[in-house]
N, C-alpha and C positions, 0 to 999 in steps of 0.2 A: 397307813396303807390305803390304796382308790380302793373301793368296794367295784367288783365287777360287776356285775350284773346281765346273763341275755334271758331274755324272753321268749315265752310260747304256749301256745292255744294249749289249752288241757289240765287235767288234776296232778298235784303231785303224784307222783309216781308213770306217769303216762310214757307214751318211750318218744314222745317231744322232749319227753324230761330229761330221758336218759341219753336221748340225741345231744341236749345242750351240757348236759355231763360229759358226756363222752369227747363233745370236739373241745371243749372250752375247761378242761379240768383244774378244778378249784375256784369257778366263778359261783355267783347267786344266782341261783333259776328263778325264776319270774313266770309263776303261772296264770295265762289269763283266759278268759271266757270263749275268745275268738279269733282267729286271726289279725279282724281290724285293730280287737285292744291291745292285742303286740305288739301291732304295727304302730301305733299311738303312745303304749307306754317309750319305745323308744324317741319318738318324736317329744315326746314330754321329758325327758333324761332322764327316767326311771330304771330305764335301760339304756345299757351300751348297742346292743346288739337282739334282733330278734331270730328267733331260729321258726322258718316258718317252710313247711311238708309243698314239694311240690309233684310230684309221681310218685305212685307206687310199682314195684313190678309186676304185682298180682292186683291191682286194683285200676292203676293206670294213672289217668289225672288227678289231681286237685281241684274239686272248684274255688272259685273268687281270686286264685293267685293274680290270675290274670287278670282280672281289673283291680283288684288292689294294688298290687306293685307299684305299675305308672304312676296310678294317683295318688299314691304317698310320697314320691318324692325321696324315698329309703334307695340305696344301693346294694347290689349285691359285692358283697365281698368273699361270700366263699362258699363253698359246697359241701355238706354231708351226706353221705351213706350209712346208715344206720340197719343194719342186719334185723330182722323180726323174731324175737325168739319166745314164744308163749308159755308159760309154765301155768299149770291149773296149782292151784292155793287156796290151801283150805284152813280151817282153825286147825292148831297145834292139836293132835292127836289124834287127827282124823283119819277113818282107816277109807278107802276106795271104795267098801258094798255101801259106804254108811253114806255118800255122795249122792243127792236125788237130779239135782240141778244147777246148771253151767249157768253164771252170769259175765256178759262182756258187751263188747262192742258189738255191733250188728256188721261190719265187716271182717271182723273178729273170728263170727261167729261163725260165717260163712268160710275158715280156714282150717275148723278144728271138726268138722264133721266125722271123721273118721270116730274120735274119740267122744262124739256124741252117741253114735252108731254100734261101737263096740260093748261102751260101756251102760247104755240104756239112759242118756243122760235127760233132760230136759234142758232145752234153752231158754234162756231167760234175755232178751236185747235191754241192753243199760245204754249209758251216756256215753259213756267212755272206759275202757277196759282199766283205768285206775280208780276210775269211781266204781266201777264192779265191786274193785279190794276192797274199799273202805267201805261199803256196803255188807262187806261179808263179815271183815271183822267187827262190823258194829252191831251184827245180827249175832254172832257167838254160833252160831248154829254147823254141825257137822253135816247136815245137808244140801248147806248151799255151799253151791264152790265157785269160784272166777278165774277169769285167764286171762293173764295180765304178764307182767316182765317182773323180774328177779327182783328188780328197786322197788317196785308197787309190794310184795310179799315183806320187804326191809323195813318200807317205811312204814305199813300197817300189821305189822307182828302178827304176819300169817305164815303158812308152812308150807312146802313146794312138795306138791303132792307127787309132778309127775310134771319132766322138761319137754321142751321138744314138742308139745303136743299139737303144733301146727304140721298139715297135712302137705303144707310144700317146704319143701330145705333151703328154696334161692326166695323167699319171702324178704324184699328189702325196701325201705322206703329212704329216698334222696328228698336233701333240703338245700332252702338256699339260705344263708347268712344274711342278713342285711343290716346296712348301718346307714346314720345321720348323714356320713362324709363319704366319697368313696376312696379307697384304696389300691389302685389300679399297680401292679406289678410293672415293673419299668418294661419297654417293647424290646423285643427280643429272649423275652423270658418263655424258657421252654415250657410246655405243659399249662398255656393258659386259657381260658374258656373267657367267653364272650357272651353273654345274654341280651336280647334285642327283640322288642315288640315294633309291630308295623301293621300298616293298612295295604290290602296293594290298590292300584285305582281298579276303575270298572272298566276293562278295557282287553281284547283277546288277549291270552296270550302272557299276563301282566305275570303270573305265578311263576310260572314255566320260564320266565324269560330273569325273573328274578334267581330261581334254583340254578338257572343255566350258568349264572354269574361265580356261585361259590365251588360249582363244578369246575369250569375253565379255568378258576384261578387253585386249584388242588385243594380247597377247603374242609374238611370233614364235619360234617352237620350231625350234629347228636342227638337233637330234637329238636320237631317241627310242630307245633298244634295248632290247631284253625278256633276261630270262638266268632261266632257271629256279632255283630254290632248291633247294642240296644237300640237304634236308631230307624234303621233300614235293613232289609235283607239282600241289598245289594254291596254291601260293605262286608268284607267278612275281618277281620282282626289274625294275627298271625306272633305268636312266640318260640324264637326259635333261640337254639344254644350251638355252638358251632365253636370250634377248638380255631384258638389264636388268638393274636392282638389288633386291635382294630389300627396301630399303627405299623405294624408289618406289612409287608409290600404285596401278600397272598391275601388277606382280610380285608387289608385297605382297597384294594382293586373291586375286589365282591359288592364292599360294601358301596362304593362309588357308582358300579352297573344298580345294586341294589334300589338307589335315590330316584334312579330315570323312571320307575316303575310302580313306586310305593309313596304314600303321604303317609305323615306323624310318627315316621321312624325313630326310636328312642332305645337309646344302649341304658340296660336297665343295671347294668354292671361286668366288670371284666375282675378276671380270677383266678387265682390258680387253681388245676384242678386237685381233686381229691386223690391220694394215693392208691384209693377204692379202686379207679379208673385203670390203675398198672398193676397189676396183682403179681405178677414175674418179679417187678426190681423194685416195687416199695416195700416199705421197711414199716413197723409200724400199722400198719392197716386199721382207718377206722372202722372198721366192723368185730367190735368187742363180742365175747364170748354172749353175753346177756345182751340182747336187744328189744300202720296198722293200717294190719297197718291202720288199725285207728292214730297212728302216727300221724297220717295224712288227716286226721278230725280231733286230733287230742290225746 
């Protein structure tokens, strides 16, 4: 039997971890230091697949997706939505008065203030809210506690003190798949997403005249981000996700207005989208009961 293997920035247990559990079940998780070293152990064939955080709802961007992607050369092939569901975990037999102090992520940390607030907590900013766990179960101590996901309390034989303890309900953070090859959906396949970085020139009008294009041609744009270029500050960089196939006759027109306007245009990958996306008539739903959004840092 092939060993699968995807990879992703973070500690076991981290909910990168539980992202690559959840869309890839029954693969090897491969956890690494960084986004680069994911993106490398797949390039090296350690990995099939990297599972790498690009938005969060409550946090918003990623950094470095944006210049990593291009420059590695990887494709996107497919998209995750992974639900954020924080549980505080403590050592086995801990009772709540006995709790002094919360360790987790420092985005983390910023989601669970309610239960910092009510409960008199102390926060403590860690690495990552799976290395919080392993921190805590390695300390034995009833006073420190961490907020982490269901798999981080599994893997490090801790005890869920208390679910839910994130202060928003729609806390989700999306990823993109990426592999060696790409896998592009044949044209005509309904439900497919498009990801494409660009420059546009320096020139009036060059943006506007771009957006004008995927307008005219009935395109639905799902995300736009701006990133300025290391270079100059007359360059600005643009990554956008827009549903469809670049061989369809609504895409392909876009994208054709798109060229007149833009240099170093690059389809970073085409994909089907996530079920997440139709919540009515998918079936399935990736957004598991247990799911940073340290997700977007580990």
């Amino acid at each position: 039997m092939v060993r699968q293997v995807i990879a992703f920035q973070g500690t076991p247990g981290a909910y990168s971890d539980l992202a690559c559990r959840t869309a890839r079940p029954g693969w090897t998780t491969l956890p690494c230091r960084s986004f680069a070293d994911a993106i490398h152990a797949v390039h090296e064939g350690r990995a099939e697949l990297a599972m790498l955080a690009c938005e969060n709802s409550l946090a918003g961007r990623v950094p470095d997706i944006h210049s990593l992607l291009p420059a590695s050369g990887l494709h996107i092939v497919g998209e995750h939505f992974q639900r954020v569901e924080h549980c505080l975990l403590v050592v086995p037999g801990t009772q709540m008065e006995q709790v002094k102090r919360v360790h987790t992520h420092a985005v983390a940390m910023d989601q669970i203030r309610n239960l910092l607030r009510t409960h008199k907590l102390t926060p403590v900013t860690e690495f990552d809210t799976a290395g919080a766990a392993e921190l805590v179960a390695l300390w034995g101590k009833p006073e420190e506690a961490a907020v982490a996901s269901e798999l981080a309390a599994q893997l490090y034989g801790l005890e869920i003190l208390a679910r839910n303890v994130e202060d928003a309900a729609h806390n989700t953070t999306r990823f993109y798949i990426a592999s060696r090859t790409p896998e592009r959906p044949p044209a005509g396949t309904p439900r497919t997403m498009t990801t494409l970085m660009f420059s546009v020139k320096n020139v009036p009008g060059a943006l506007y005249k771009v957006l004008g294009g995927f307008a005219t041609n009935g395109v639905n744009m799902t995300r736009l981000e701006s990133y300025m270029s290391g270079e100059t500050f007359a360059a600005t960089r643009f990554l956008m996700d827009v549903e469809g196939h670049p061989d369809d006759p609504a895409l392909g027109k876009a994208l054709t207005e798109l060229e007149f306007f833009t240099q170093n245009a690059t389809i970073l990958g085409v994909y089907t989208q996530s079920p997440f996306r139709h919540p009515p008539s998918a079936k399935g739903q990736d957004t598991p009961r247990s799911a940073p959004a340290d997700a977007i840092s580990g």
